[in-house]
C-alpha angles and dihedrals in degrees: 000000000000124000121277106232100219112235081073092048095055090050090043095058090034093064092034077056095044086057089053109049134020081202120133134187119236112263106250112256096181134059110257121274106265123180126263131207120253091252098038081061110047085049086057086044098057092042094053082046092048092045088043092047084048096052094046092048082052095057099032082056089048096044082050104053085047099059095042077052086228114163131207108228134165124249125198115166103183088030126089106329096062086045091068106053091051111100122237112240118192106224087223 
């Protein structure tokens, strides 16, 4: 027989595997893997260990002050609470 060009073959098998299979593959939602360099990479690794070192001192700080039971109030010494003991004077 004569030779097949491509483009048909892949069309061919594509609909034979479309009569096979209802199967899909997931649309890509990522760009493809591509390679780093080594030191590309251990710059990426320190700055997800620093992030992740940052993130663990944060909740170690909040379990902590749970379970100490401090709580985090504002204080305003001069602010609302001296407002509402003034008296309103009408300027008549």
């Amino acid at each position: 027989g004569s030779p097949i060009p491509t483009e048909e073959r892949r069309l061919r098998d594509k609909k034979h595997l479309d009569d096979i299979t209802a199967a899909r593959l997931p649309p890509l939602h990522h760009s493809p893997a591509k390679l780093l360099s080594i030191e590309e990479s251990i710059a990426i690794q320190i700055q997800q260990k620093e992030a992740y070192e940052e993130m663990q001192a944060k909740l170690a700080a909040q379990k902590l002050a749970e379970r100490l039971n401090i709580k985090m109030l504002r204080f305003e010494p001069e602010g609302e609470a001296s407002m509402q003991y003034r008296e309103v004077k009408d300027e008549d």
